[in-house]
DSSP file (Angstrom, degrees, kcal/mol; ACC not computed):
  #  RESIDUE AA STRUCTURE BP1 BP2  ACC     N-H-->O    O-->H-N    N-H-->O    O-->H-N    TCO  KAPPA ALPHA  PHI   PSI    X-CA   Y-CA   Z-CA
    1    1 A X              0   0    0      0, 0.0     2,-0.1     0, 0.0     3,-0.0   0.000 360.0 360.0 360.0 127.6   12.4   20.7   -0.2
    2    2 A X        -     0   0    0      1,-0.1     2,-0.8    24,-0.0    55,-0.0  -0.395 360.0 -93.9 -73.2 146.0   14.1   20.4    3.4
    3    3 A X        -     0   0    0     -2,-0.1     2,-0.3    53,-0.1    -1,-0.1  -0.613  45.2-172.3 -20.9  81.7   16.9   18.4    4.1
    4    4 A X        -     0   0    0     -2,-0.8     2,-0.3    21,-0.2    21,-0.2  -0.794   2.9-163.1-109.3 126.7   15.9   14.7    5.4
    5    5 A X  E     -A   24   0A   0     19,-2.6    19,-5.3    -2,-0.3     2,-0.3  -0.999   7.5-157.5-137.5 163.5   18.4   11.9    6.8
    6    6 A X  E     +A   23   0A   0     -2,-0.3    17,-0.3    17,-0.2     2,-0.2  -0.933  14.7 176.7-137.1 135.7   17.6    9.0    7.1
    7    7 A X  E     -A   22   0A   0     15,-2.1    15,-2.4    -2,-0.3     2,-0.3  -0.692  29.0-128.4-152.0 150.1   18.9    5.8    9.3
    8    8 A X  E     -A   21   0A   0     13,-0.3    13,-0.2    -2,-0.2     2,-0.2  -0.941  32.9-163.8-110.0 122.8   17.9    1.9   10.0
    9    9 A X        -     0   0    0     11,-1.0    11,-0.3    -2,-0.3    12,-0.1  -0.560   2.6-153.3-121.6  74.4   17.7    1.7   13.7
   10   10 A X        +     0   0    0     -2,-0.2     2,-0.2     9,-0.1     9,-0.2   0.051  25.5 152.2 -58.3 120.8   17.8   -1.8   15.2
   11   11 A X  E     -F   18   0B   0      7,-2.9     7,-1.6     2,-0.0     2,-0.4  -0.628  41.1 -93.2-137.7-164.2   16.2   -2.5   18.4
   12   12 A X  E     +F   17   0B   0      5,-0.3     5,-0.2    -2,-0.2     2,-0.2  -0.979  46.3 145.4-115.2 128.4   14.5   -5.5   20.4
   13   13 A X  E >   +F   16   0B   0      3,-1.0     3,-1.8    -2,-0.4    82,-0.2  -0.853  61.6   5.0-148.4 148.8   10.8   -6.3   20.4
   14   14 A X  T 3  S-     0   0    0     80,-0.4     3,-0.1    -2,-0.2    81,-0.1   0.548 125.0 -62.7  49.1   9.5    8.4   -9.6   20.6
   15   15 A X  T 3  S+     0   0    0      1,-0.4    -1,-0.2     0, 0.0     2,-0.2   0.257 120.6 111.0 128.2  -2.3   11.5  -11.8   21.0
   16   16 A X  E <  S-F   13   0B   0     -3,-1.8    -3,-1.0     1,-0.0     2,-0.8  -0.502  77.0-115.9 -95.4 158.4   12.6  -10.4   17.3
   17   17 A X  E     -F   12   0B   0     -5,-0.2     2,-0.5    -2,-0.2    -5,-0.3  -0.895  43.6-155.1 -61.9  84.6   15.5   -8.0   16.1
   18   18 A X  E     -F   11   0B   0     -7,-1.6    -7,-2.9    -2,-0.8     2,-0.6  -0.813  10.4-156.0 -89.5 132.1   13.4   -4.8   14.7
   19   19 A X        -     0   0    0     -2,-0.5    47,-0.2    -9,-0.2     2,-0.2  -0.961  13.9-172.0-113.5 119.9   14.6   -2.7   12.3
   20   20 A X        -     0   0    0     -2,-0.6   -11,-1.0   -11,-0.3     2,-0.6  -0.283  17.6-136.1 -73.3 146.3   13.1    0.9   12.2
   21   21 A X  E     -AB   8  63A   0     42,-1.4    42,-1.4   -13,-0.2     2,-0.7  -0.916  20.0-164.0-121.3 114.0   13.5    3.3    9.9
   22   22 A X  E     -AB   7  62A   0    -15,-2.4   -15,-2.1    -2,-0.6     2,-0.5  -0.846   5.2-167.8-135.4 144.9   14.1    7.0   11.0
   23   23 A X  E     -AB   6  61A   0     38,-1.5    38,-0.9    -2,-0.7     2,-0.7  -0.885   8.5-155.1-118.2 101.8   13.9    9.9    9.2
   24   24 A X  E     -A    5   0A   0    -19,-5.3   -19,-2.6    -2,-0.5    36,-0.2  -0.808  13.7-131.6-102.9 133.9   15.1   13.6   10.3
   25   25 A X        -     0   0    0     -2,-0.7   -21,-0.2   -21,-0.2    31,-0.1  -0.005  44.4 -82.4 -69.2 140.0   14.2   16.8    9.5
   26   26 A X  S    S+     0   0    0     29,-0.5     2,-0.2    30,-0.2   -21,-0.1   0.120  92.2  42.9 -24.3 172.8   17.0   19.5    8.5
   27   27 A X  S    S-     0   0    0      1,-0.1    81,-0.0    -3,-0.0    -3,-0.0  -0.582  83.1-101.3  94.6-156.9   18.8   21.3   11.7
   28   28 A X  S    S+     0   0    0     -2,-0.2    -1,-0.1    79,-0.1     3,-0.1  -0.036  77.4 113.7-155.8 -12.9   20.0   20.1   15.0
   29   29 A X  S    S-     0   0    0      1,-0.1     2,-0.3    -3,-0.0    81,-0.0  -0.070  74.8 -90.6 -65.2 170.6   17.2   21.2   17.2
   30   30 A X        +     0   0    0     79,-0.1    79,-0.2     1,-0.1     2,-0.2  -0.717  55.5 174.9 -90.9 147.9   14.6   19.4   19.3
   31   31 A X  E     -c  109   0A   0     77,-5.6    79,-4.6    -2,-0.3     2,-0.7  -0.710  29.5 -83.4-129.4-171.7   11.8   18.8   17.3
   32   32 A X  E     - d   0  59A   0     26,-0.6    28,-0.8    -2,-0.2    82,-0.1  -0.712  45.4-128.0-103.2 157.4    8.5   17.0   17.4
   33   33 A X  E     -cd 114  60A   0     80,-1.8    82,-1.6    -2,-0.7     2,-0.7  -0.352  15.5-157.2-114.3 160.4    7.9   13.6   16.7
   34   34 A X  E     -cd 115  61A   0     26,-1.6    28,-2.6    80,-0.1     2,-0.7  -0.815   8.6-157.8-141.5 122.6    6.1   10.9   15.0
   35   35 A X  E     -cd 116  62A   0     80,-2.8    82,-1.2    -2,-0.7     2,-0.3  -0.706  19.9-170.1 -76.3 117.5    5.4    7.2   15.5
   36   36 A X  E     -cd 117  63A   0     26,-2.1    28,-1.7    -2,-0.7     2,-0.4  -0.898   3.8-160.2-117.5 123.2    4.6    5.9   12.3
   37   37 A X  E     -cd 118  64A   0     80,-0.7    82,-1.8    -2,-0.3    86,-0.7  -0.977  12.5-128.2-121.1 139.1    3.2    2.3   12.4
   38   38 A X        -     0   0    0     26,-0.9    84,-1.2    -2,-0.4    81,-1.1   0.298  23.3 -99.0 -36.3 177.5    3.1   -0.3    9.3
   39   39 A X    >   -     0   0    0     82,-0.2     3,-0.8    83,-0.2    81,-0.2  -0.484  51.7 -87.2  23.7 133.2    0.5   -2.3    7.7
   40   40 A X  T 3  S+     0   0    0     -2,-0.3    32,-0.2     1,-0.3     3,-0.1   0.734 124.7  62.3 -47.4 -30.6    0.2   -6.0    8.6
   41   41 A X  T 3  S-     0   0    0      1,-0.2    31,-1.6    30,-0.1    -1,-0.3   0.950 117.4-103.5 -80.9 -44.3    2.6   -7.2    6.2
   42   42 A X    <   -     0   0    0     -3,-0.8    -1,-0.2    29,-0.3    -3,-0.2  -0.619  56.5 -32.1 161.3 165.4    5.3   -5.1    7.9
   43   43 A X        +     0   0    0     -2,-0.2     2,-0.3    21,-0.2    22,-0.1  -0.029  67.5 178.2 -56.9 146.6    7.3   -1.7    7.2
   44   44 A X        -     0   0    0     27,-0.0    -1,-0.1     0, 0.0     4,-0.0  -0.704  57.2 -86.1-136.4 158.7    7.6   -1.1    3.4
   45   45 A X  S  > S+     0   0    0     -2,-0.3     4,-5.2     2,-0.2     5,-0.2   0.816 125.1  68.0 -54.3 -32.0    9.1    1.5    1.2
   46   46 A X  H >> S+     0   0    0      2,-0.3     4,-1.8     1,-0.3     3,-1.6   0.932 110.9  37.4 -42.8 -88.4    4.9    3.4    1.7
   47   47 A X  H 3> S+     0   0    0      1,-0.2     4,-0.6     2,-0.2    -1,-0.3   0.480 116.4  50.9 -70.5  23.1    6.0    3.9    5.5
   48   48 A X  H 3> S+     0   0    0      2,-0.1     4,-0.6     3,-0.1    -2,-0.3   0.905 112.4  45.9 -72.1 -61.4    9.8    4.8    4.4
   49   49 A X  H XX S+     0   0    0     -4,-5.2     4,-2.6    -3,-1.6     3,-0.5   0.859 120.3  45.2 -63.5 -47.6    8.4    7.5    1.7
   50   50 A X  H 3X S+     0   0    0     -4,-1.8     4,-1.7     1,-0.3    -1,-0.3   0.889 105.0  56.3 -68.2 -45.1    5.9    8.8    4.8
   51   51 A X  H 3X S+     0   0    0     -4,-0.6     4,-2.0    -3,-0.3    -1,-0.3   0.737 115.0  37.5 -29.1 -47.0    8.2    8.8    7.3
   52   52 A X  H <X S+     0   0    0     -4,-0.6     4,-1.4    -3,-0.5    -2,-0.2   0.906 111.6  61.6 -67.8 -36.2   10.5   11.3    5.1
   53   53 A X  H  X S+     0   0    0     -4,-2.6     4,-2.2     1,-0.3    -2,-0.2   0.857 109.2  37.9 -44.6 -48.1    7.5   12.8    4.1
   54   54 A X  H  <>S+     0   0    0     -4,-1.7     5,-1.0    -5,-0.3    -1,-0.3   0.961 113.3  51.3 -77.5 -57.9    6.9   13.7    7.8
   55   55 A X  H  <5S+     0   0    0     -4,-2.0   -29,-0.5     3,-0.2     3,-0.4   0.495 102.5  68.1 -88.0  14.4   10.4   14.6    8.8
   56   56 A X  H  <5S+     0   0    0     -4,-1.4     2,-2.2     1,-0.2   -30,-0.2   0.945 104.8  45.5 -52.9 -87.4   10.0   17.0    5.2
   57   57 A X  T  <5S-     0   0    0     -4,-2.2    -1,-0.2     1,-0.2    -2,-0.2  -0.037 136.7 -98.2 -64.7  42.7    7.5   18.9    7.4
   58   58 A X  T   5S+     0   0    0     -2,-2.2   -26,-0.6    -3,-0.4     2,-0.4   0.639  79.5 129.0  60.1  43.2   10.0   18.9   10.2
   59   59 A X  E   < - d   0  32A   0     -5,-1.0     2,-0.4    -7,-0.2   -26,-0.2  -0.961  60.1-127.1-107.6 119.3    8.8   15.9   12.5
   60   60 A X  E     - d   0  33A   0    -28,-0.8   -26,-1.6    -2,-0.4     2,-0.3  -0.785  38.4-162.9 -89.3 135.4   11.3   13.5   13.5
   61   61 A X  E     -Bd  23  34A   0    -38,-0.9   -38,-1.5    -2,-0.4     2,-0.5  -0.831  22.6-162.9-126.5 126.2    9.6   10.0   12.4
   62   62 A X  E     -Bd  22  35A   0    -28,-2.6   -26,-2.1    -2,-0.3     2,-0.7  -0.977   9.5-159.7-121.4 111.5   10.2    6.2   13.3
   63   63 A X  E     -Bd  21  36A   0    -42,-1.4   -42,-1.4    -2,-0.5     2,-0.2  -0.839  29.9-152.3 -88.8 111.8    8.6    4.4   10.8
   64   64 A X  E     - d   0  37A   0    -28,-1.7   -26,-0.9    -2,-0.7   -21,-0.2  -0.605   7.0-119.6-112.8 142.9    8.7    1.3   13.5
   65   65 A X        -     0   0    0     -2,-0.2   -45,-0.1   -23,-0.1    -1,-0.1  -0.297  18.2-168.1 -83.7 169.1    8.7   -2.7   12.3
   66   66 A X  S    S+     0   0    0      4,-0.3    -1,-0.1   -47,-0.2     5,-0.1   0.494  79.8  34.8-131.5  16.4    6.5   -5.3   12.9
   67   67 A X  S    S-     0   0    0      3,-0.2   -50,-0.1   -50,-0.1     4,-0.1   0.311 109.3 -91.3-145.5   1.1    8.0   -8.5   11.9
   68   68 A X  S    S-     0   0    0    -52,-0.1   -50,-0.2     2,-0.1     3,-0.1   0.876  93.2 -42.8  65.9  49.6   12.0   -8.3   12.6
   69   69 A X  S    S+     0   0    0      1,-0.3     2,-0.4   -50,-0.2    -1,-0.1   0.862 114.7 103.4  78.9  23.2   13.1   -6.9    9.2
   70   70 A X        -     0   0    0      2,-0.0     2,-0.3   -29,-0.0    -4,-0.3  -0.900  59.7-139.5-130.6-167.3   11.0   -9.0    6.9
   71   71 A X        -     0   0    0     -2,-0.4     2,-1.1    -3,-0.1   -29,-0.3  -0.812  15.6-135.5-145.1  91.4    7.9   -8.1    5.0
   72   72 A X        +     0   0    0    -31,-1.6     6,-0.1    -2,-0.3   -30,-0.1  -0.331  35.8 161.8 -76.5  82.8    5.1  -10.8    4.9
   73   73 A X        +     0   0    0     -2,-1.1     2,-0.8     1,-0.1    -1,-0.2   0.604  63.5  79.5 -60.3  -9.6    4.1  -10.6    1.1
   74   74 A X  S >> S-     0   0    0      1,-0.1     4,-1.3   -33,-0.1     3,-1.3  -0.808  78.4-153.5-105.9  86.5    2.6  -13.8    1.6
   75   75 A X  H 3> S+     0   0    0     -2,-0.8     4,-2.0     1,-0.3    -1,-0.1   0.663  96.7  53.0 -50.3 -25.1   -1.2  -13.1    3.5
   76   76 A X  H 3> S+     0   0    0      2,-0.2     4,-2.7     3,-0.2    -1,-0.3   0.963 110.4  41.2 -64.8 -48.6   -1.2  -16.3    5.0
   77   77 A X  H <> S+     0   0    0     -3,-1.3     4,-1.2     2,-0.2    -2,-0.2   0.740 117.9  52.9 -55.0 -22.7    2.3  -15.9    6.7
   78   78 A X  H  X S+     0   0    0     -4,-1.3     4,-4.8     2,-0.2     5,-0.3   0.952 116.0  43.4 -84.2 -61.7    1.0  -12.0    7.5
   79   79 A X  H  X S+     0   0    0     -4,-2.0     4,-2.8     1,-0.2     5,-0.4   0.933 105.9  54.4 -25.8 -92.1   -1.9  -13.6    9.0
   80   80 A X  H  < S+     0   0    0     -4,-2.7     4,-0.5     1,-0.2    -1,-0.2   0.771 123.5  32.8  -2.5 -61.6   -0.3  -16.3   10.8
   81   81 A X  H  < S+     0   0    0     -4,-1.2    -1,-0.2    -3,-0.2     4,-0.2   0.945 118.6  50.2 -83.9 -46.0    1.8  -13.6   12.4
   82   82 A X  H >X S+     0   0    0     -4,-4.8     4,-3.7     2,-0.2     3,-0.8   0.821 103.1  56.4 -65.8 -42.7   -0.7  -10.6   12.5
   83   83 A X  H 3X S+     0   0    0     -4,-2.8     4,-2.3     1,-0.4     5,-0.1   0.967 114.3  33.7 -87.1 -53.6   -4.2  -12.4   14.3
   84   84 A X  H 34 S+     0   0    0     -4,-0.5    -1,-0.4    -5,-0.4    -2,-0.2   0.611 115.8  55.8 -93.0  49.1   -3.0  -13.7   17.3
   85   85 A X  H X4 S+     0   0    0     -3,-0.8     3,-1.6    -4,-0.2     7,-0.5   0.618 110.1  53.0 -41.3 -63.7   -0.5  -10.7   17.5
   86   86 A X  H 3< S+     0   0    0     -4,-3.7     3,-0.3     1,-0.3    -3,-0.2   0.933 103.6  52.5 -24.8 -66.6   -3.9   -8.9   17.2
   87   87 A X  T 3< S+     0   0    0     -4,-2.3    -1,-0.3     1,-0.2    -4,-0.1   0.227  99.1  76.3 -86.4  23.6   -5.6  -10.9   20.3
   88   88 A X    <>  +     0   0    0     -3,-1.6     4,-2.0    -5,-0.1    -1,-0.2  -0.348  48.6 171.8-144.0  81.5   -2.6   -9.9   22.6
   89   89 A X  H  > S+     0   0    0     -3,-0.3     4,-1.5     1,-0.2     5,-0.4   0.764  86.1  56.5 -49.1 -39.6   -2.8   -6.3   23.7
   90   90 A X  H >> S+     0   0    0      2,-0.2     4,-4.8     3,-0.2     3,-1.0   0.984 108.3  51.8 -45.5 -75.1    0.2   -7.0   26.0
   91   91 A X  H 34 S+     0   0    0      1,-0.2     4,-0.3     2,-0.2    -2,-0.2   0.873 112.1  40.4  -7.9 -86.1    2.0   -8.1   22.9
   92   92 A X  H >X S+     0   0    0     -4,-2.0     4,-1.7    -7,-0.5     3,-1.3   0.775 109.7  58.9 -45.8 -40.4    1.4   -5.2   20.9
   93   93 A X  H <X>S+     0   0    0     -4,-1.5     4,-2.5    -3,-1.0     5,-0.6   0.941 105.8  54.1 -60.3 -65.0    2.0   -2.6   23.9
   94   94 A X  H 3<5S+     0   0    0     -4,-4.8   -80,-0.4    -5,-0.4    -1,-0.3   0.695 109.5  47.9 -64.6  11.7    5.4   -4.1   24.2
   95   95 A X  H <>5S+     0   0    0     -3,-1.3     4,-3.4    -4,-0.3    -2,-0.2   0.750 111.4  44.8 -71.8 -60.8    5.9   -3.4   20.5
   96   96 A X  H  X5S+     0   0    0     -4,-1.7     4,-4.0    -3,-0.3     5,-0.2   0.959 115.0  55.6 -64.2 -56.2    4.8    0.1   20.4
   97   97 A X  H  X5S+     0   0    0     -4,-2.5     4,-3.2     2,-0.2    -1,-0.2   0.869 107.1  43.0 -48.6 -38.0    6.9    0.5   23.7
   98   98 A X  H  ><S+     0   0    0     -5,-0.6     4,-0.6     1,-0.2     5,-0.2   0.952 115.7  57.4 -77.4 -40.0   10.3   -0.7   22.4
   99   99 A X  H >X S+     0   0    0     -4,-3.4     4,-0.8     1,-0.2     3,-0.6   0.918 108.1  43.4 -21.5 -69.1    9.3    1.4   19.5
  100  100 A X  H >X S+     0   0    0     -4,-4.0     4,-2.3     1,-0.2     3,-1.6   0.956 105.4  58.4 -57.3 -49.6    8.9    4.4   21.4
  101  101 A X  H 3< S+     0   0    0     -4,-3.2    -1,-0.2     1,-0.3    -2,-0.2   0.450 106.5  49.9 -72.9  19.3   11.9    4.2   23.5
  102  102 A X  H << S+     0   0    0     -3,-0.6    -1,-0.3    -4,-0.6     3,-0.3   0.577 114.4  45.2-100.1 -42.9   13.9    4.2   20.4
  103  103 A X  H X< S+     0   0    0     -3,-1.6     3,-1.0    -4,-0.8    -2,-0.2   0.925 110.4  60.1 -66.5 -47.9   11.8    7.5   19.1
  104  104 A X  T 3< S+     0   0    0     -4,-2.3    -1,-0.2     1,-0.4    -3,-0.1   0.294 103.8  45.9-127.5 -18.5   12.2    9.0   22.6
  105  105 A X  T 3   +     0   0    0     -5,-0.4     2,-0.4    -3,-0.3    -1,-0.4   0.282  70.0 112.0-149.4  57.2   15.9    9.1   22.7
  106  106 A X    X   -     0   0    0     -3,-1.0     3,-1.6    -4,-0.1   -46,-0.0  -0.694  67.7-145.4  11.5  93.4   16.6   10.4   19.6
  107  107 A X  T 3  S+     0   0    0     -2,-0.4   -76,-0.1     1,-0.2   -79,-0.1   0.961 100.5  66.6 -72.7 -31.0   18.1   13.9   21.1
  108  108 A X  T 3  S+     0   0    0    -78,-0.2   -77,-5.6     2,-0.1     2,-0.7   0.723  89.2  86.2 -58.8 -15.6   16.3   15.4   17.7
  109  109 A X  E <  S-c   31   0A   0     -3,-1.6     2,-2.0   -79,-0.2   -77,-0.1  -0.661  77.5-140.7-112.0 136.8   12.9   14.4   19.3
  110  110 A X  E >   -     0   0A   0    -79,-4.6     2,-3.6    -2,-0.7     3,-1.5  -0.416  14.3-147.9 -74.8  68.4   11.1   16.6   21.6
  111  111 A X  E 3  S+     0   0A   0     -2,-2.0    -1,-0.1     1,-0.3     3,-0.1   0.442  97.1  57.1 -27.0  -4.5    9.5   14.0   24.6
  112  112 A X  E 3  S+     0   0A   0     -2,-3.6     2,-0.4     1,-0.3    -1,-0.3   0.279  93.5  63.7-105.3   8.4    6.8   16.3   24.8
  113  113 A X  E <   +     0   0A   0     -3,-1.5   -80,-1.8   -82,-0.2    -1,-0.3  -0.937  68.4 152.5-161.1  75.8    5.6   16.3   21.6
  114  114 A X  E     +c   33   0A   0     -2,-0.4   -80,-0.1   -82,-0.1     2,-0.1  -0.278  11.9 163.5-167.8 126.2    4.3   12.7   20.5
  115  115 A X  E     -c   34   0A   0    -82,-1.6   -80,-2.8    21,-0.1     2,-0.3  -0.296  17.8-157.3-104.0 173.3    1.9   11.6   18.3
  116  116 A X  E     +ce  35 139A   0     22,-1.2    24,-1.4   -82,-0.2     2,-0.3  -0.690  12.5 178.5-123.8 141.4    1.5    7.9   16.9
  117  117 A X  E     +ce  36 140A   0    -82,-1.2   -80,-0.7    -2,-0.3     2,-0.2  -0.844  12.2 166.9 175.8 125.4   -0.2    7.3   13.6
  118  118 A X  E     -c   37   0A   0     22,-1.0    24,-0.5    -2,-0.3     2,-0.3  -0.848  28.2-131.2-148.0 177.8   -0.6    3.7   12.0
  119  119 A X    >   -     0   0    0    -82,-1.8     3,-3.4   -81,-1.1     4,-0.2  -0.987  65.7 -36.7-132.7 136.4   -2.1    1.7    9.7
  120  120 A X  T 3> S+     0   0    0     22,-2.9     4,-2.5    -2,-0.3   -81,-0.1  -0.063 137.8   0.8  37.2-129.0   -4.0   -1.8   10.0
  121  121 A X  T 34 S+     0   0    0      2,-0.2    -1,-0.3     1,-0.1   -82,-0.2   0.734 134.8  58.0 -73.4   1.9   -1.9   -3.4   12.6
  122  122 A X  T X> S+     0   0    0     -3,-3.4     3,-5.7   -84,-1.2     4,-2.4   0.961 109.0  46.2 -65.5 -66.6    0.4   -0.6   13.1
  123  123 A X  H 3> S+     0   0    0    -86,-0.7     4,-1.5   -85,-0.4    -2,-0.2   0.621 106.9  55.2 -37.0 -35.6   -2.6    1.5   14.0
  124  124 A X  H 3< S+     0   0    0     -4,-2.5    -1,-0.3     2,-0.2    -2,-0.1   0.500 113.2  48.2 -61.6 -12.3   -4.4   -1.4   16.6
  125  125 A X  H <> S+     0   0    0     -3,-5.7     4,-1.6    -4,-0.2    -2,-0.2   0.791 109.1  57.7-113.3 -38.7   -0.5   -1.0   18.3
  126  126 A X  H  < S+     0   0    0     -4,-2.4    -2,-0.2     1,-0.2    -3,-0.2   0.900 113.6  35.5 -11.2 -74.5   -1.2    3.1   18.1
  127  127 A X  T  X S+     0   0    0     -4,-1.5     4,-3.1     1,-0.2     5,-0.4   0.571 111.7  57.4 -95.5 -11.2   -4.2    3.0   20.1
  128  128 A X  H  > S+     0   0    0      1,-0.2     4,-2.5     2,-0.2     5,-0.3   0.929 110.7  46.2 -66.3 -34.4   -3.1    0.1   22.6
  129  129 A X  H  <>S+     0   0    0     -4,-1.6     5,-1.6     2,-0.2    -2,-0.2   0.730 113.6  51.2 -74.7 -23.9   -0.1    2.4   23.5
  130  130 A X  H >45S+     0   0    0     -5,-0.2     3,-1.4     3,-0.2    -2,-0.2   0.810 115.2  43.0 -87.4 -55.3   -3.1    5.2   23.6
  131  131 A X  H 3<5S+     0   0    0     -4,-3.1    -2,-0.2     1,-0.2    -3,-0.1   0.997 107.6  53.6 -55.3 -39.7   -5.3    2.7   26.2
  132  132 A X  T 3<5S-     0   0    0     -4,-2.5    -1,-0.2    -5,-0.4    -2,-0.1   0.843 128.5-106.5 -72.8  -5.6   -2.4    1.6   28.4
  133  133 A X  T < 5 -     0   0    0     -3,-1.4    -3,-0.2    -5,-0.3    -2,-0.1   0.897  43.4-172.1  85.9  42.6   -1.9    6.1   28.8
  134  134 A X      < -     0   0    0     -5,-1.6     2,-1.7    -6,-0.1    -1,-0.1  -0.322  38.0-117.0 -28.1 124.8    0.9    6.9   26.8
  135  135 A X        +     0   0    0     -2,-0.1     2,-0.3   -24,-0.1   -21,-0.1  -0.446  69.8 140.8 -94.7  58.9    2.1   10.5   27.2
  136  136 A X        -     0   0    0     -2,-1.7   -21,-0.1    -7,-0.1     3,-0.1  -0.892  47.9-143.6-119.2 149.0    1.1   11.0   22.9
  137  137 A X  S    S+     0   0    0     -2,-0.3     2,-0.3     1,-0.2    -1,-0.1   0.817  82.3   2.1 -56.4 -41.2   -0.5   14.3   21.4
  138  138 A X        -     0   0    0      2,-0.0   -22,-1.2   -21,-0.0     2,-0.3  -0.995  62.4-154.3-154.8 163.6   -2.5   12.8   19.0
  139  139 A X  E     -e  116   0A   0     -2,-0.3     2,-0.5   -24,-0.2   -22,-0.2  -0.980  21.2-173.2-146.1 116.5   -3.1    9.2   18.1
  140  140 A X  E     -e  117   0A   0    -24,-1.4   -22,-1.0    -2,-0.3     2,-0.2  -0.960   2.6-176.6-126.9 128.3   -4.3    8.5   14.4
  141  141 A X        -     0   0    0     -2,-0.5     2,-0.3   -24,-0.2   -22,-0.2  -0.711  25.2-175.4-125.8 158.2   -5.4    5.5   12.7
  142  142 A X        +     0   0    0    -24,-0.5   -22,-2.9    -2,-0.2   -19,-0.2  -0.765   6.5 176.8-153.2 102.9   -6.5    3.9    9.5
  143  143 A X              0   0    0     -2,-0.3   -24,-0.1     1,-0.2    -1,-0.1   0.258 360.0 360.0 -96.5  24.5   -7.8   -0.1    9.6
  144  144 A X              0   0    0    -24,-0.0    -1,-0.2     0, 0.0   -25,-0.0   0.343 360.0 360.0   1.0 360.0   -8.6    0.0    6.2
């Protein structure tokens, strides 16, 4: 099992304080990266574990937030936050963006080399970042 560390990265997005989680694979080299986005209720231990999981197999990973450090156990509150988040692709682009530019200068992460991969609403902020032309390798989703 490689070497992983692992950091809380705090950045600005939707008017909120986000905290990120990023995970690096062993070394000092540049490597390639992955945008990891949450589930509506908001980054969780899940996309912590996947995030190492990823920088195991030597991807540096930003498991990226969606809520400013909380975690909406509550589906109404997840709602509330999530639908018209949902009905504002602008919104969401500027998520996925502040996201990135947090992944993107990361000297461990390769700028040529990056895919996006989400879940529920992480995954709808994936492929908006894929529609607005986003310079990523692959773009994988799961709206389960």
């Amino acid at each position: 099992m490689a070497t992983v560390t692992t950091r809380t990265v705090q950045y600005h997005a939707d008017g909120l304080t986000m905290a990120g989680h990023l995970a690096l694979p062993a070394g000092d080299d540049r490597r390639p990266a992955v945008l990891l986005g949450p589930e509506g209720p908001g980054l969780s231990d899940v996309e912590r574990r996947r995030a190492e999981a990823l920088a195991e197999l030597g991807y540096v990973t930003l498991a990226f937030d969606l809520h400013g450090g909380q975690y909406l156990a509550d589906p109404e509150a997840m709602l509330a936050r999530c639908m018209p988040l949902l009905d504002d692709p602008i919104r969401m682009r500027d998520i996925g963006y502040a996201a990135l530019d947090v992944l993107r200068a990361e000297p461990r992460t390769d700028p040529g080399r990056i895919a996006a991969i989400g879940y529920g609403t992480g995954g709808a902020i994936a492929l908006e970042l894929g529609r607005a032309g986003v310079d990523l390798r692959a773009i994988a989703t799961s709206m389960d």
